[in-house]
Steps between C-alpha positions, in 0.01 A plus 500: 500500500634843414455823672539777223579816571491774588240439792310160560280358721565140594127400733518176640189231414451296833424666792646308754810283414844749623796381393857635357499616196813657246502775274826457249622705221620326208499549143443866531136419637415405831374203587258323773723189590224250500662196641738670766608158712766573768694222653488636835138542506527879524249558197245243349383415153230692395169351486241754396438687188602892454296791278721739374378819391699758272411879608534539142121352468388699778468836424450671857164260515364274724554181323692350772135451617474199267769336709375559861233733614663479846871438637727715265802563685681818422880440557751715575840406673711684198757241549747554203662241310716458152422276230711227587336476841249234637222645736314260723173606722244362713193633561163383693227681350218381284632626199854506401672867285835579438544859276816528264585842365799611324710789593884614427614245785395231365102328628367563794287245636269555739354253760357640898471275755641208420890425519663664144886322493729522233699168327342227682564603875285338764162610511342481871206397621165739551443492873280254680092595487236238636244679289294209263718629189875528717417136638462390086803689391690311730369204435694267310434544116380111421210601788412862376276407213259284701503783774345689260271269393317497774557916572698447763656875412105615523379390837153719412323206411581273842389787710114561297519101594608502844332823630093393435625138698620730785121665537373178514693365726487780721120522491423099573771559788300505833420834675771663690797292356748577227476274201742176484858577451519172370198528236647841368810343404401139368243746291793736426714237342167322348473860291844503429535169304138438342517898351822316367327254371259674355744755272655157367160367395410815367855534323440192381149558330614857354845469414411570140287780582735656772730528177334769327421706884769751531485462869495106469727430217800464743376205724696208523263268296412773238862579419586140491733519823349217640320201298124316556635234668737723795202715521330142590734400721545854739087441468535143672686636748291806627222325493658177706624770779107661489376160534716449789340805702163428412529179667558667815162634537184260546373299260180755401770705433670280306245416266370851438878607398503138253176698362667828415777333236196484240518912523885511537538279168253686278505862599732559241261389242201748579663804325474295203124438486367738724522877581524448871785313578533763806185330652686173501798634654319605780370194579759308397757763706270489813439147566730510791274708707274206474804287595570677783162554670460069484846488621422655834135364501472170296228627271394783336262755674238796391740792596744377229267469215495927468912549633572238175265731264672824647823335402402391174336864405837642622692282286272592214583860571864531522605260192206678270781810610779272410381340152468893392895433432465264272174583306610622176720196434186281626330635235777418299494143565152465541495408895229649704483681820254723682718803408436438155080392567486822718691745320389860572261393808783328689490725766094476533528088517831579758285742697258213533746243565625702799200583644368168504797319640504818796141383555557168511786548733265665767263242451781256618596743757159477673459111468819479641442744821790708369583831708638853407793438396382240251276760334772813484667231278260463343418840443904567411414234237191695372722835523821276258275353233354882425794619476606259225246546340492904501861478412610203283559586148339184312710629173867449699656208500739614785190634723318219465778267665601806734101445669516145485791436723335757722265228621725307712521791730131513517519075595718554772221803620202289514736214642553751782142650554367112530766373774444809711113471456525167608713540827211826630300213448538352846536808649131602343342190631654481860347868494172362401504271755606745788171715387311234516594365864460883647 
């Protein structure tokens, strides 16, 4: 690959992978140095594909667009360097940009934040982060493409799993006691591996169509990182290590989570024959809140029946917000959403999803002899959901995921509001009783 002069942008494809790359000049032109191999495992072969991109076809427009509409990184280290010299750099972000421009000296090469060496000196190590996407980095390479199969790097998805389990286990807890410590975390790693097991069977269904999504072209399956059969095989094992906590809860239990695999397996399909593949999401998404509630209880009881709907409407409402991103190339492809079915009244069928799943929340919250603090939540959650809706621009791809993500705050707020209603409980009811002996 050539970089011609006199200015170039090189944008790295994959969004993840971070590994050493060289920039030679040989020839008169420079080069990318595609297989750079050093014996001392200081630098690694490459192993993803590069755009390059001659300012010469970009007159002071926004065509870089086309490449990424998000994670352009503007360099500038103005590290200077002859001809005859090799650079190396390493750098973490998303997307990967290195600027040449000539001047009298010779080029000068830009590259911020990451480590910019000349003639194949030793290029250190980024310091240590135990964020999702610093823990995959420094993973070893062989394991980073099935980390990202199953988002590892975008822990978004676990947590709109794991939060609606939390409010049900919270609520079937008894009155004046804080919900199992134990339950929370069998149900936290229970989130963990079946939403893994879920993007691999939905990988696995839409690999050809993830191929023409901008934002989906890059997944291990789509871009051929990983084959049918190792996409099989990580499957087997996330769904032997769910297996293995569901067995720890009764056997109700057991047999309602057996029930939800039906959902898990076909979910992907519904955006190919129907327009609401967001309604079986939700209850596909939300079946844990069933799981919980006949985890603590051994069977299912009334008060559930409208805290699974809530769940299910809420679902509904922030992924009708997320599909927005992808809408134009759904229509594209020809795969339907309820962006696309909605269009223009999106916001009136989201002001209606909202409101129904607030309602349906205080109708839990009075089955369940909830207190104060249960409905302030509740009211917090009320207060979060019109302000997405008053503020989310439907047409930006970038807003759209910006108030998505903003609902695991709002989990960990209703979370909150139903332990402390729940603990006033027994201070209510001893109350009660006092009033009742004077």
């Amino acid at each position: 690959m050539i970089l011609r002069k006199p200015v170039t942008h090189l944008f790295r494809q994959d969004p993840s992978l971070s590994k050493h790359l060289a920039l030679a000049f040989t020839n008169g032109s420079w080069h990318f140095n595609s297989q750079t191999k050093i014996s001392d495992n200081r630098f690694y072969k490459r192993q993803s594909k590069f755009i390059c991109l001659n300012q010469d076809f970009l007159p002071q427009s926004k065509k870089l667009c086309s490449v990424s509409q998000m994670d352009k990184v503007n360099m500038n280290c103005g590290s200077k360097i002859l001809p005859t010299d090799n650079v190396y750099w390493r750098h973490a972000h998303s997307f990967h940009s290195v600027t040449v421009s000539s001047n009298v000296l010779g080029e000068n090469v830009s590259a911020s934040n990451s480590q910019c060496l000349k003639n194949g000196s030793f290029v250190p190590r980024r310091s240590a982060s135990f964020s999702p996407q610093g823990i995959l980095e420094a993973s070893p390479p062989a394991l980073q493409p099935y980390m990202r199969l199953i988002r590892f790097d975008k822990p978004i998805g676990t947590w709109l799993l794991y939060w609606p389990c939390t409010w049900s286990i919270a609520l079937a807890s008894a009155p004046g006691t804080l919900p199992s410590l134990w339950l929370l975390a069998l149900f936290g790693a229970g989130a963990f591996f079946m939403r893994g097991a879920g993007c691999i069977i939905n990988d696995m269904w839409d690999k050809d169509i993830d191929r023409k999504v901008e934002r989906t072209k890059l997944r291990p399956m789509a871009s051929g990182e990983l084959s049918q059969f190792q996409g099989l095989v990580c499957l087997a094992g996330m769904l032997s290590v769910s297996l293995g906590i569901l067995v720890q809860l009764n056997w109700y239990s057991v047999v309602l989570g057996a029930a939800s695999m039906g959902l898990v397996i076909t979910y992907p399909l519904a955006k190919r024959i129907t327009f609401w593949p967001q309604a079986f999401l939700g209850v596909t998404l939300n079946w844990g809140v069933l799981l919980a509630w006949s985890g603590i209880h051994g069977c299912l009881q009334t008060p559930v029946i409208p805290l699974y709907l809530a769940c299910v409407l809420y679902t509904m409402f922030y992924d009708t917000v997320y599909s927005h991103q992808d809408k134009y190339d759904d229509m594209l492809i020809g795969v339907k959403s309820t962006a696309l079915k909605f269009g223009d009244n999106t916001k009136v069928w989201l002001t209606g999803f909202g409101t129904a799943m607030v309602s349906l929340l205080v109708l839990t919250g009075k089955m369940c002899d909830q207190t104060w603090p249960y409905y302030t939540a509740v009211s917090l959650t009320a207060t979060h959901i019109a302000h997405q809706l008053y503020t989310v621009d439907l047409n930006n791809p970038d807003d759209c995921a910006s108030k998505f993500r903003s609902n695991t705050q709002l989990g960990f707020v209703m979370f909150m509001g139903i332990v402390l209603g729940n603990l006033l409980k027994k201070e209510e009811k001893s109350s009660d009783k006092s009033v009742e002996q004077e």
